[in-house]
C-alpha positions, 0 to 999 in steps of 0.5 A: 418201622422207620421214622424219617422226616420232610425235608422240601427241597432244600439239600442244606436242611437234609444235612441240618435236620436232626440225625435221629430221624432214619430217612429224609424226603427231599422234593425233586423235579419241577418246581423243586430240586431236578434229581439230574442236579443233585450231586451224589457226594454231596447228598450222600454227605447230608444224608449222613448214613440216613436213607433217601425217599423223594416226593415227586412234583407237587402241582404235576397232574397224572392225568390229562384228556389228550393222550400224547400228553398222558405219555409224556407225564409218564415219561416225565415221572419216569426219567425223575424215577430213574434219577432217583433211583441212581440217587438211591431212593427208595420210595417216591411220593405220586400226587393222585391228581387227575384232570376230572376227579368226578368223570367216573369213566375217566377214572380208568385213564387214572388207573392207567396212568397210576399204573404205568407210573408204579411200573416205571418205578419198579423198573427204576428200583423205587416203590412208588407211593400214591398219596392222598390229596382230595381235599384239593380241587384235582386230588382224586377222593379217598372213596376212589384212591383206595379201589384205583390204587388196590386195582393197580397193585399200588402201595399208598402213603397215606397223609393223615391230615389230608384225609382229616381235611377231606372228611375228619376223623371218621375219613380216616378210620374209614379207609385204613379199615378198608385199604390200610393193607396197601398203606407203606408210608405215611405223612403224618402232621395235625390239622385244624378245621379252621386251617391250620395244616402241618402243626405238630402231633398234638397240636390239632384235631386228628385222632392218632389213637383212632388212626392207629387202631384202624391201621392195626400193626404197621411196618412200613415208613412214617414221614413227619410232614410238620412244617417248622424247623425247631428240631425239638418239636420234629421230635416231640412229633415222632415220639408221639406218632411212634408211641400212637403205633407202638413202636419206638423211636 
């Protein structure tokens, strides 16, 4: 199991960030940093031997009701994958978001569009990893995510404190007992329900200890998503979320 860290989309805190972590994920594309911008020597000096995920556009929908736009969300994703991949990446964060989160028959159109993303992926060499975002107005809801994403054979980075957010300790549990075989990468942070989001393990309300035994064994790549730049909490952090998953860091 790795451990790496969040980084945004600022290439001078990749290089800053602490050198035990065993990746970073930098945000790339529209509102971040365009992977085509990015240059090579530079990233792969920051890096320092670490290895590279991405977190694809934050506030980009997968979905649209007009089909013209759907085909060039993928071919978007698809030319930010491809980037990507040349970068060296080895997985990419997806939104699911959707135009109608409540249209059970648009679903489909999700479906379709999760599906065309993850195989621009393959194609590009990178795992595309859906996360969880329901607690948004256009995250799709975890009651769905988890079926959309096993029908289009795609692995999930599960947040687990978006999934607080959206419905508390027992949401949590509740999926990865049902779907944790196709969670690859999670986004761990803790929550409180008065607001705060992105605090450091321990400080909020998420049961770690009942999130990892719902998860059962895990080997797959943990991200630590705690917004603060003290490298000591980051990693107080990953130790306690390796420790919660009986790995060490």
């Amino acid at each position: 199991m790795d451990i790496g860290v969040t980084v945004g989309d600022d290439l001078d805190r990749l290089a800053s960030s602490p050198a035990a972590f065993d990746f970073v994920e930098l945000g790339v594309g529209a509102g971040s940093l365009p992977p085509e911008s990015i240059d090579p020597d530079r990233l792969d000096r920051a890096l320092a031997g670490r290895d590279l995920m991405v977190h694809l556009p934050y506030s980009q929908l997968l979905t649209s009701y007009a089909p013209e736009v759907n085909d060039a969300i993928v071919a978007y994703q698809r030319r930010l994958l491809e980037a990507a991949g040349d970068l060296g990446a080895e997985k990419a964060v997806l939104h699911a978001t959707s135009a109608d989160r409540d249209d059970v028959e648009f679903r489909e159109v999700a479906a379709d569009q999760l599906r065309r993303v993850a195989d621009a992926g393959r194609e590009a060499g990178v795992e595309v990893v859906v996360e969880n975002v329901g607690h948004q107005h256009r995250g799709i809801q975890l009651s769905v995510l988890g079926d959309v994403a096993r029908e289009t054979d795609t692995a999930v980075c599960f947040d687990v404190g978006h999934a607080y957010m959206e419905g508390g300790n027992k949401a949590i549990r509740r999926f990865l007992r049902s779907h944790g075989d196709r969670v690859s990468h999670l986004h761990c942070h803790d929550v409180r329900r008065r607001g705060d989001t992105h605090i450091p393990v321990g400080a909020g309300e998420v049961d770690y200890e009942g999130a990892s035994d719902a998860l059962g064994e895990f080997d797959g790549t943990v991200a630590l998503e705690v917004f603060t730049d003290d490298d000591a909490l980051l990693c107080d952090s990953a130790e306690r979320v390796a420790d919660h998953l009986g790995a060490e860091w």
